[in-house]
mmCIF file as gemmi writes it, N, C-alpha and C atoms, coordinates in Angstrom:
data_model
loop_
_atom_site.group_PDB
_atom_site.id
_atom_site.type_symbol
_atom_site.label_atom_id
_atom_site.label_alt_id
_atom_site.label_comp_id
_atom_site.label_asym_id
_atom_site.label_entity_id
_atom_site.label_seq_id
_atom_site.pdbx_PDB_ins_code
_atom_site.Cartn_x
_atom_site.Cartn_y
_atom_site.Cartn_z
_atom_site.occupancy
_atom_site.B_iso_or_equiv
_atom_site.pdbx_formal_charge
_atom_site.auth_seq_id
_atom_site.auth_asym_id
_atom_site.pdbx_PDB_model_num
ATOM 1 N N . UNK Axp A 1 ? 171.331 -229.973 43.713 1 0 ? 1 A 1
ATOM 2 C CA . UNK Axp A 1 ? 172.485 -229.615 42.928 1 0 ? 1 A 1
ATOM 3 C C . UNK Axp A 1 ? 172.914 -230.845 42.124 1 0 ? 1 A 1
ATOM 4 N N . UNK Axp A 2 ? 173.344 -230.695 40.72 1 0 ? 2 A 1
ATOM 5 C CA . UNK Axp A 2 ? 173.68 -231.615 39.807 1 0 ? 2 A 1
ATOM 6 C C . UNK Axp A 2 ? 174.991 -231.887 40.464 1 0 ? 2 A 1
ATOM 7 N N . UNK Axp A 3 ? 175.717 -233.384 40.073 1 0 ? 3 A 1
ATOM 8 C CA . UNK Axp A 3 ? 176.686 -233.815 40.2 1 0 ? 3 A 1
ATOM 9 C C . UNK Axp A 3 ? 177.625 -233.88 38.893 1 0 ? 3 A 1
ATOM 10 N N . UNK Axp A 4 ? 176.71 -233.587 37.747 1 0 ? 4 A 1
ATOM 11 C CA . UNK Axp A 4 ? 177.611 -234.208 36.374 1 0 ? 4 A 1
ATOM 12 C C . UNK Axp A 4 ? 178.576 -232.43 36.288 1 0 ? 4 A 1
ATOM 13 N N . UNK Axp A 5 ? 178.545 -231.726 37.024 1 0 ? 5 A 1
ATOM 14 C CA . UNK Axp A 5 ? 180.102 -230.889 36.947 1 0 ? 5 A 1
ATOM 15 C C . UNK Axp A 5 ? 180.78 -230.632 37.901 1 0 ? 5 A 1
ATOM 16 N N . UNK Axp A 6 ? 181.438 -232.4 38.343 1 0 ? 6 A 1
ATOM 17 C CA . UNK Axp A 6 ? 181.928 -232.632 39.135 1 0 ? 6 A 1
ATOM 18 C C . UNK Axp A 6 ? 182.743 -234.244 38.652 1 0 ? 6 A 1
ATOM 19 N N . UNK Axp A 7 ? 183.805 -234.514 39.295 1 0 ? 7 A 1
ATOM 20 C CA . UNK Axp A 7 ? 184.777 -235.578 38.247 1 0 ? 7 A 1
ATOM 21 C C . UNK Axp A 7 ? 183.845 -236.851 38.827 1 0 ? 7 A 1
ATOM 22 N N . UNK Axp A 8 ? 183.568 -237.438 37.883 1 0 ? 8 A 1
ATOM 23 C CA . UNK Axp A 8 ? 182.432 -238.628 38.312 1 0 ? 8 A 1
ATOM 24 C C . UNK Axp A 8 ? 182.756 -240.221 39.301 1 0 ? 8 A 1
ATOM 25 N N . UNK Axp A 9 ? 184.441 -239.868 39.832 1 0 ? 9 A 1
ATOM 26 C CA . UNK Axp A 9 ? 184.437 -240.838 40.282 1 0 ? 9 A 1
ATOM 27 C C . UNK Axp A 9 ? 184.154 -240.67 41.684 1 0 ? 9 A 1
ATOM 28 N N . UNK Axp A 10 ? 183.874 -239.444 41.806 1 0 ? 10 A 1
ATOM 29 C CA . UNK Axp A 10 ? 183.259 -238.42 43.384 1 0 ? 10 A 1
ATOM 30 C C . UNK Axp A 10 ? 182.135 -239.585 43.706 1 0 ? 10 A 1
ATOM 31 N N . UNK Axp A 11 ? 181.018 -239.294 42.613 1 0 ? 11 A 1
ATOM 32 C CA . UNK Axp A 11 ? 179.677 -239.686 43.26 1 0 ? 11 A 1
ATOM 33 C C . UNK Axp A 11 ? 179.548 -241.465 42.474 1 0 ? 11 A 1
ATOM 34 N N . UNK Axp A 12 ? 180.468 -242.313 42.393 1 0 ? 12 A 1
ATOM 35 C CA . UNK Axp A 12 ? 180.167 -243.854 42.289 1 0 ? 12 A 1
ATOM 36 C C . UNK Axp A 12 ? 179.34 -244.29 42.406 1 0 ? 12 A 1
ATOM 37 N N . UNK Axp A 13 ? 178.724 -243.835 43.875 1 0 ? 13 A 1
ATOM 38 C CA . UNK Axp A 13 ? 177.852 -244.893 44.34 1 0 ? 13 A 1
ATOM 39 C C . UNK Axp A 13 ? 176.592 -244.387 44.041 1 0 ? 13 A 1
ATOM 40 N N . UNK Axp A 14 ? 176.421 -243.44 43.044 1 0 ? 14 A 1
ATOM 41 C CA . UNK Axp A 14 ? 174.932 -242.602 42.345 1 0 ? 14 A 1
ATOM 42 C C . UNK Axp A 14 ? 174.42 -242.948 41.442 1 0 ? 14 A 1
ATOM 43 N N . UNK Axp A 15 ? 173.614 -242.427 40.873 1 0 ? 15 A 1
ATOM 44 C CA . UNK Axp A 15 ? 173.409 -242.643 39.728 1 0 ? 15 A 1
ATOM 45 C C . UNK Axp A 15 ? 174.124 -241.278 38.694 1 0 ? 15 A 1
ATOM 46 N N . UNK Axp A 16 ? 174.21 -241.349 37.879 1 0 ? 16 A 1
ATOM 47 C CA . UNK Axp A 16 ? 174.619 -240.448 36.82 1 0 ? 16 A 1
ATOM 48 C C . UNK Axp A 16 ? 174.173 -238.916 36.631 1 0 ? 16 A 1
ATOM 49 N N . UNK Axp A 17 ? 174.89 -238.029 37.087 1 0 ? 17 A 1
ATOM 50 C CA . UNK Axp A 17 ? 173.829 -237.031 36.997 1 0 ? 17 A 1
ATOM 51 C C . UNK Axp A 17 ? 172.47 -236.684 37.981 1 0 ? 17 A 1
ATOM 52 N N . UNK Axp A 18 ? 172.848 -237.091 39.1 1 0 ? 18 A 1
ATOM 53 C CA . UNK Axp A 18 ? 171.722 -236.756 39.986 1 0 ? 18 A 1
ATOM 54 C C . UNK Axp A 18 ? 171.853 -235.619 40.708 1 0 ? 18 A 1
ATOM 55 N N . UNK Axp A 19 ? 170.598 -235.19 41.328 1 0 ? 19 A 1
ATOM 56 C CA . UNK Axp A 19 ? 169.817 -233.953 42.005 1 0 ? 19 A 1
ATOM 57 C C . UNK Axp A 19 ? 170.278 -234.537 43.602 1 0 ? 19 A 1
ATOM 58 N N . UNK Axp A 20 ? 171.352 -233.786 44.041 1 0 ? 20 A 1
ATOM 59 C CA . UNK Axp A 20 ? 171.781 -234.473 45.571 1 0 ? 20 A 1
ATOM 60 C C . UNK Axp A 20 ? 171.869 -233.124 46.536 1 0 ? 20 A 1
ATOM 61 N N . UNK Axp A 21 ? 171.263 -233.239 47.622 1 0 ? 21 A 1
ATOM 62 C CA . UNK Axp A 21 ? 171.645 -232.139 48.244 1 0 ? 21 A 1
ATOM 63 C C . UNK Axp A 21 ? 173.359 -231.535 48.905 1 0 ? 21 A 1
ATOM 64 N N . UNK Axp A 22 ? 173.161 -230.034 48.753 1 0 ? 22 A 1
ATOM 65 C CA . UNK Axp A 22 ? 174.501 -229.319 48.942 1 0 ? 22 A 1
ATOM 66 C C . UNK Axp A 22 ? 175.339 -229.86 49.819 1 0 ? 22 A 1
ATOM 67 N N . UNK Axp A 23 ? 174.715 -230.484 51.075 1 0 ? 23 A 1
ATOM 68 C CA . UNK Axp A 23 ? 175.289 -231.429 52.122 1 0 ? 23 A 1
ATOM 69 C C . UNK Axp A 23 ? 176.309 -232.28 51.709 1 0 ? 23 A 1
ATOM 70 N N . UNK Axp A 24 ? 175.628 -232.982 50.699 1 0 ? 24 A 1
ATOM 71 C CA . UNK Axp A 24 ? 176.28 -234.387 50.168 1 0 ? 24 A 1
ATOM 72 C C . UNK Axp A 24 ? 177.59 -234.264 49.1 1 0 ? 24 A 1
ATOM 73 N N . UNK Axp A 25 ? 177.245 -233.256 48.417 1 0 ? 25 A 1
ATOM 74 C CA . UNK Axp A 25 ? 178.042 -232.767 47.497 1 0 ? 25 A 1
ATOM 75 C C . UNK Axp A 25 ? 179.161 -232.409 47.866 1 0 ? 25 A 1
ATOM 76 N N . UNK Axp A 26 ? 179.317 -231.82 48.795 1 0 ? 26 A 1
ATOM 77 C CA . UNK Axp A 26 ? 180.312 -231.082 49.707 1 0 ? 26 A 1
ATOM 78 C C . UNK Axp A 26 ? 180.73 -232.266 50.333 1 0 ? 26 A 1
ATOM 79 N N . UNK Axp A 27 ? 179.943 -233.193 51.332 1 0 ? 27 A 1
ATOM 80 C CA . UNK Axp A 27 ? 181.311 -233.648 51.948 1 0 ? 27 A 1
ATOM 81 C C . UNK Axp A 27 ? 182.026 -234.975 51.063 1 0 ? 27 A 1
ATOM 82 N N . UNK Axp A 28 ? 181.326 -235.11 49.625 1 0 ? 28 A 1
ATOM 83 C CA . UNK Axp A 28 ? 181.625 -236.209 48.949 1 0 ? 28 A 1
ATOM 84 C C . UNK Axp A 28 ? 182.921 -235.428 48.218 1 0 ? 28 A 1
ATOM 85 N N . UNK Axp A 29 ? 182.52 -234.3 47.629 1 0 ? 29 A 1
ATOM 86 C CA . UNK Axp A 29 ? 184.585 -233.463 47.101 1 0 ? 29 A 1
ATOM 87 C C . UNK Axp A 29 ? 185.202 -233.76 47.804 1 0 ? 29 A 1
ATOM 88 N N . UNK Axp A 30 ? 184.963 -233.459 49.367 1 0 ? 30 A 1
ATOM 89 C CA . UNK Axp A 30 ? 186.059 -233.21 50.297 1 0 ? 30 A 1
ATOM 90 C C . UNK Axp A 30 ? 186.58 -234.526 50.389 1 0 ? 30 A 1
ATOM 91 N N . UNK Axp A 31 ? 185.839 -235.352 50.442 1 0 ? 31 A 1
ATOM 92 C CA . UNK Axp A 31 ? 186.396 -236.817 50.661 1 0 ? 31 A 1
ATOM 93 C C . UNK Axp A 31 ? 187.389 -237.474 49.935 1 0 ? 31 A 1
ATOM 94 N N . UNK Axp A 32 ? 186.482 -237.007 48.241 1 0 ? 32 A 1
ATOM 95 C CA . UNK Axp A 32 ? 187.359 -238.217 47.506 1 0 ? 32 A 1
ATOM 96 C C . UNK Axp A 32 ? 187.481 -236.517 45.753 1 0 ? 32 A 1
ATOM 97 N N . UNK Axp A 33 ? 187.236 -235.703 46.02 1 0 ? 33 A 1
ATOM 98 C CA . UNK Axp A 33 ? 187.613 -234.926 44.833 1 0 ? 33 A 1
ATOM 99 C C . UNK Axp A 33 ? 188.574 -234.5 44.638 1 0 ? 33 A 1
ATOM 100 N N . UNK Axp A 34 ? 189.126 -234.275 43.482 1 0 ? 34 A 1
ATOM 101 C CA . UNK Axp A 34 ? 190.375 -233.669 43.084 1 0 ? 34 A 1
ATOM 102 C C . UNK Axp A 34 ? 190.676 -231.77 43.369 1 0 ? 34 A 1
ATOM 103 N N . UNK Axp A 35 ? 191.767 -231.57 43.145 1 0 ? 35 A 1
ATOM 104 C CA . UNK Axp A 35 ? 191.946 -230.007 43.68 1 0 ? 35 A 1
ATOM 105 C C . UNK Axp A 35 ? 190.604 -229.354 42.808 1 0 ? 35 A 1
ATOM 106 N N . UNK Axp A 36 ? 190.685 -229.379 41.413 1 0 ? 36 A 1
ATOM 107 C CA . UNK Axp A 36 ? 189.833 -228.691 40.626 1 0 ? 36 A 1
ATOM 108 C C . UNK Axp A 36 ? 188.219 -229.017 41.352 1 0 ? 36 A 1
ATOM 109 N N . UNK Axp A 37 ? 188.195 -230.511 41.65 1 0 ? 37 A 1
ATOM 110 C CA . UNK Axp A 37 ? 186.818 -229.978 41.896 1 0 ? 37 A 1
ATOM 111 C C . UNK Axp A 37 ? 186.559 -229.483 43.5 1 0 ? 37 A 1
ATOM 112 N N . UNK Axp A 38 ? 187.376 -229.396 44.315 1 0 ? 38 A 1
ATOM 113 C CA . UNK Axp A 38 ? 187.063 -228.735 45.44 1 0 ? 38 A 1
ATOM 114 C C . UNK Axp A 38 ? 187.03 -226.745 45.385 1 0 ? 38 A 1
ATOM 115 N N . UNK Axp A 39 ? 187.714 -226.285 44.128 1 0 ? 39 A 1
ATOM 116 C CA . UNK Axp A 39 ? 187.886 -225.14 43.937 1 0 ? 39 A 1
ATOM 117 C C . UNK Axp A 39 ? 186.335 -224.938 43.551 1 0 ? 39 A 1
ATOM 118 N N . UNK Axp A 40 ? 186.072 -225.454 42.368 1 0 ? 40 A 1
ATOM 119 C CA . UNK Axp A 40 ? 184.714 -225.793 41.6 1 0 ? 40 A 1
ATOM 120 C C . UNK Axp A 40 ? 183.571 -225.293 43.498 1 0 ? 40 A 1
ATOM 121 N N . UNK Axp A 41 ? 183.623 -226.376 44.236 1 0 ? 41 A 1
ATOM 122 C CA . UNK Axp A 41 ? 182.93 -226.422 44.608 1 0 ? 41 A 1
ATOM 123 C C . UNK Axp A 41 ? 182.818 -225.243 45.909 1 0 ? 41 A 1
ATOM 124 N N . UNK Axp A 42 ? 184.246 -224.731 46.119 1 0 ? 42 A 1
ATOM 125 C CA . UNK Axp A 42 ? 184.446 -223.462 46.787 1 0 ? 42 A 1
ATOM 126 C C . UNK Axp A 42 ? 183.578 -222.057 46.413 1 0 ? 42 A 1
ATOM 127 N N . UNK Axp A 43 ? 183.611 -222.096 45.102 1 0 ? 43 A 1
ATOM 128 C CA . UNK Axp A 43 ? 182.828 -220.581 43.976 1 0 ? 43 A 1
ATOM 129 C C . UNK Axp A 43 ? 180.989 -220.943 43.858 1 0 ? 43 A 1
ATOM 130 N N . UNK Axp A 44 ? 180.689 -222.474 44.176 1 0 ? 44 A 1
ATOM 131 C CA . UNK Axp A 44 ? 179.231 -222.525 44.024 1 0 ? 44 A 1
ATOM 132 C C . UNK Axp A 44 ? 178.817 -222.908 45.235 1 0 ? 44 A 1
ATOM 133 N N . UNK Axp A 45 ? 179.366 -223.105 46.634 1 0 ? 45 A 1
ATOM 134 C CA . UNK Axp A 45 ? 178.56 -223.255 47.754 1 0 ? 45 A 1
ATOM 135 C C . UNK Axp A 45 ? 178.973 -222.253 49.022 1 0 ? 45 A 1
ATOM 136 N N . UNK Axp A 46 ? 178.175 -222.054 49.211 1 0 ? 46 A 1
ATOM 137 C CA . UNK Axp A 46 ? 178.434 -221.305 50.744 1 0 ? 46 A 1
ATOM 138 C C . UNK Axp A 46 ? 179.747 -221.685 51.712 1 0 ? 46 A 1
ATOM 139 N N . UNK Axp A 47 ? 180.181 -220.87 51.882 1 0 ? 47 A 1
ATOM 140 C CA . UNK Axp A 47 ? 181.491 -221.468 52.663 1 0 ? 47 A 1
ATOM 141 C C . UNK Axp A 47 ? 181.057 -222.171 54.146 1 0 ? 47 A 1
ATOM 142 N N . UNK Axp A 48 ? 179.933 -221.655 54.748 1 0 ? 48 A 1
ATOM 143 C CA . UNK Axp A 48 ? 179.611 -222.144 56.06 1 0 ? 48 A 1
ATOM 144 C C . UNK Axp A 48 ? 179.125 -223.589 55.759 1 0 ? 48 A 1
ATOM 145 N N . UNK Axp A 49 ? 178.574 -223.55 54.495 1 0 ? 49 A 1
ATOM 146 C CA . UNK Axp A 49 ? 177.689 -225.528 54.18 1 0 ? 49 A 1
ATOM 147 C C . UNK Axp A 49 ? 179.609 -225.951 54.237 1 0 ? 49 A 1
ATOM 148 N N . UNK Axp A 50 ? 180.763 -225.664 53.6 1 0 ? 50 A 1
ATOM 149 C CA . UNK Axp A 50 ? 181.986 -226.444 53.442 1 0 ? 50 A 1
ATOM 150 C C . UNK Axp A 50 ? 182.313 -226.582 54.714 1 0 ? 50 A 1
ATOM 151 N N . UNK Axp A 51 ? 182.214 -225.159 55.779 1 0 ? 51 A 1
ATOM 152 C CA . UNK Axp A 51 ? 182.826 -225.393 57.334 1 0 ? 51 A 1
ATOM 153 C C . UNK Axp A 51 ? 182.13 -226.724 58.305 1 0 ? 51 A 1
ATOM 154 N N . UNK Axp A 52 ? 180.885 -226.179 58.039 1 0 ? 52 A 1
ATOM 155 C CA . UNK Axp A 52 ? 180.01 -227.562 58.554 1 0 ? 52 A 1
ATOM 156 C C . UNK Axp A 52 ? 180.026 -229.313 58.16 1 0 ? 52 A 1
ATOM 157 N N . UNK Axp A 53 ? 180.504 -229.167 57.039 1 0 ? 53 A 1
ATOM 158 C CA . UNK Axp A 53 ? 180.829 -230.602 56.59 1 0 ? 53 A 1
ATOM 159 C C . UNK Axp A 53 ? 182.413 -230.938 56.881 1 0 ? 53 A 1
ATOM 160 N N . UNK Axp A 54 ? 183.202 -230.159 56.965 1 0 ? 54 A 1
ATOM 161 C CA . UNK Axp A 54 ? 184.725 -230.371 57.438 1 0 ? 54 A 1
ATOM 162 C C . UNK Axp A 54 ? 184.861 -230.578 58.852 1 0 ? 54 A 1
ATOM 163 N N . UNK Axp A 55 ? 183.74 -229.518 59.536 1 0 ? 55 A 1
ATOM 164 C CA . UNK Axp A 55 ? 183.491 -230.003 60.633 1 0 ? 55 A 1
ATOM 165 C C . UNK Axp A 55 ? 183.166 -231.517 60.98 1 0 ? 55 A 1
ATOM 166 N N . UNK Axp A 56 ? 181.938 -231.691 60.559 1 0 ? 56 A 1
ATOM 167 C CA . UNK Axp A 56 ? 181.665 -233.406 61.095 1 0 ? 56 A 1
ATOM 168 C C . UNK Axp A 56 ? 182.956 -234.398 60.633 1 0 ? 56 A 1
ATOM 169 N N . UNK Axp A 57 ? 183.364 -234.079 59.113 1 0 ? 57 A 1
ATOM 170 C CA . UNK Axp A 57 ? 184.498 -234.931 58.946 1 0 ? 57 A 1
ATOM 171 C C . UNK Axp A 57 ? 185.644 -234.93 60.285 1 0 ? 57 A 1
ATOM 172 N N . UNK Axp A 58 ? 186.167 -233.867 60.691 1 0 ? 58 A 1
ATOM 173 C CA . UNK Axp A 58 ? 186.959 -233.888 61.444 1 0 ? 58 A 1
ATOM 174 C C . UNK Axp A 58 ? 186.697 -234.31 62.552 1 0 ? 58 A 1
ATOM 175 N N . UNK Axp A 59 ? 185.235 -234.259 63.205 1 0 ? 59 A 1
ATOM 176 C CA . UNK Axp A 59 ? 185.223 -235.216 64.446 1 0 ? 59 A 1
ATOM 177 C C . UNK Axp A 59 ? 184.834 -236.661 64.118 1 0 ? 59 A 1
ATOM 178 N N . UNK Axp A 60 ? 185.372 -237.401 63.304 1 0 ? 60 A 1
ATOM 179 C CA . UNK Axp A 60 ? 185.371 -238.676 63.103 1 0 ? 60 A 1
ATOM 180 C C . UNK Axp A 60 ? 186.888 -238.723 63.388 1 0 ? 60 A 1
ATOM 181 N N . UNK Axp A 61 ? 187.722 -238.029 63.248 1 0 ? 61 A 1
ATOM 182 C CA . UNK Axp A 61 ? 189.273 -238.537 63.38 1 0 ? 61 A 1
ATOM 183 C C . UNK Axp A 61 ? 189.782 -239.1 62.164 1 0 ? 61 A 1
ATOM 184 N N . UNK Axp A 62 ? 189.206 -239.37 61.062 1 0 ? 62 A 1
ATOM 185 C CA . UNK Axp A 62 ? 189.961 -239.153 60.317 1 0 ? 62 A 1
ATOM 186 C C . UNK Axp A 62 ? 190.103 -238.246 58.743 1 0 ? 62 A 1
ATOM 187 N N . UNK Axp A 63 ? 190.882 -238.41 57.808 1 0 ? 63 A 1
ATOM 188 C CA . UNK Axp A 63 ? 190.975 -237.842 56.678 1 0 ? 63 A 1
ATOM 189 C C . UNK Axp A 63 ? 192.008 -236.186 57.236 1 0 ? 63 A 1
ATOM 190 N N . UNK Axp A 64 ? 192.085 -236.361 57.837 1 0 ? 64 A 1
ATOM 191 C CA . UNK Axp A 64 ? 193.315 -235.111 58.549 1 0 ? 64 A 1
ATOM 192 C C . UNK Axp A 64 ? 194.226 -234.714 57.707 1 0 ? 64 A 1
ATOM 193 N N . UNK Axp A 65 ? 194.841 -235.299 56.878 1 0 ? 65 A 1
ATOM 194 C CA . UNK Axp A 65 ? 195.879 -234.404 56.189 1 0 ? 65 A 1
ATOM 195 C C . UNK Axp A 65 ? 194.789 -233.811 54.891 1 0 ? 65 A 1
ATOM 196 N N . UNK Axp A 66 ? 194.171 -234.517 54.185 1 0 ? 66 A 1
ATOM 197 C CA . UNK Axp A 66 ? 193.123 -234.058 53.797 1 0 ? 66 A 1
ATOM 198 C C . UNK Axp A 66 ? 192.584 -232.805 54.001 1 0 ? 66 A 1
ATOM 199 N N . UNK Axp A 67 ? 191.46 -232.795 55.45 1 0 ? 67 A 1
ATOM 200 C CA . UNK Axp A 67 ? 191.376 -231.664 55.961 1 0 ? 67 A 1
ATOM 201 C C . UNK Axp A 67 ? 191.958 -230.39 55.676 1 0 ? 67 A 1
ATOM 202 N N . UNK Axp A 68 ? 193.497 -230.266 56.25 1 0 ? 68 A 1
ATOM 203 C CA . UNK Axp A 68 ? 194.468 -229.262 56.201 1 0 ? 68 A 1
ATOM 204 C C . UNK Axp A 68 ? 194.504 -228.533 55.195 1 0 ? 68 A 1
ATOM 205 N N . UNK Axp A 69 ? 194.902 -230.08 54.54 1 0 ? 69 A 1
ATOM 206 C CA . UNK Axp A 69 ? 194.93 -229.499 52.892 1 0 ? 69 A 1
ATOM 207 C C . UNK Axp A 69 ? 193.847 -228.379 52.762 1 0 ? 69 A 1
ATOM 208 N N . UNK Axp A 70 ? 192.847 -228.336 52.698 1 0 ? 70 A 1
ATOM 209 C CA . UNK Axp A 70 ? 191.4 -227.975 52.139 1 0 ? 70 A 1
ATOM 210 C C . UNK Axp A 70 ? 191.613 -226.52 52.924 1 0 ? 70 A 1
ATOM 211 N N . UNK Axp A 71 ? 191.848 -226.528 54.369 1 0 ? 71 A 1
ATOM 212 C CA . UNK Axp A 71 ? 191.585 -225.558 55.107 1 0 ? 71 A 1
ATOM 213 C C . UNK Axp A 71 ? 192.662 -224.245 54.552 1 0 ? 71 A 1
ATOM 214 N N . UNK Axp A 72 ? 193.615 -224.889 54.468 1 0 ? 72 A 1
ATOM 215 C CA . UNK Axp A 72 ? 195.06 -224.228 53.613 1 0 ? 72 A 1
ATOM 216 C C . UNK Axp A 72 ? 194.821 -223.625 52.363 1 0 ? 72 A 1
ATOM 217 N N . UNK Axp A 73 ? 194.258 -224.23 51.874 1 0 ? 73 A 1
ATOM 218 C CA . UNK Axp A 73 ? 194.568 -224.374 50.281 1 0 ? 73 A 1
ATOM 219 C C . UNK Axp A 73 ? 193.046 -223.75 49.508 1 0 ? 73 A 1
ATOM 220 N N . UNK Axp A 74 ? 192.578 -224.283 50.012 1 0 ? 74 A 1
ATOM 221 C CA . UNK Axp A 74 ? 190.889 -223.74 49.675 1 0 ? 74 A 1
ATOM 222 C C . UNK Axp A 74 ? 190.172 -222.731 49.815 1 0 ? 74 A 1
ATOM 223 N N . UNK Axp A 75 ? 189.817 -223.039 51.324 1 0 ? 75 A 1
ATOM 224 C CA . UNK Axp A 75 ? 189.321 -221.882 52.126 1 0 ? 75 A 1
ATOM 225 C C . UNK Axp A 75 ? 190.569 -220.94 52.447 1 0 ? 75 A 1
């Protein structure tokens, strides 16, 4: 999956426009994307690839209000 329709300060540490798997994509919105692009990314991925990556985020302990947000607001 392309990254360039997605706000580019998501994927920094990429190169421009790269081929990244759905995995990465997902938990890189959730991390650091804006509302638009987590909606964006709600309508083009499977909701179970978003549950599974919110998952691992959440057993690290952090990004929690984050989380909520997403779970609330998103899904």
């Amino acid at each position: 999956m392309k990254t360039s329709q997605f706000s580019e300060n998501i994927f920094w540490s990429y190169k421009k426009n790269v081929d990244l798997p759905k995995e990465i994509i997902t938990r890189q919105v959730i991390l650091y994307g804006e509302v638009k692009d987590m909606i964006l990314l709600a309508k083009q991925i499977d909701k179970k690839i978003i549950i599974q990556e919110i998952k691992k985020i959440v057993s690290t302990g952090r990004y929690n209000k984050r989380i909520n947000f997403i779970k609330k607001i998103i899904l």
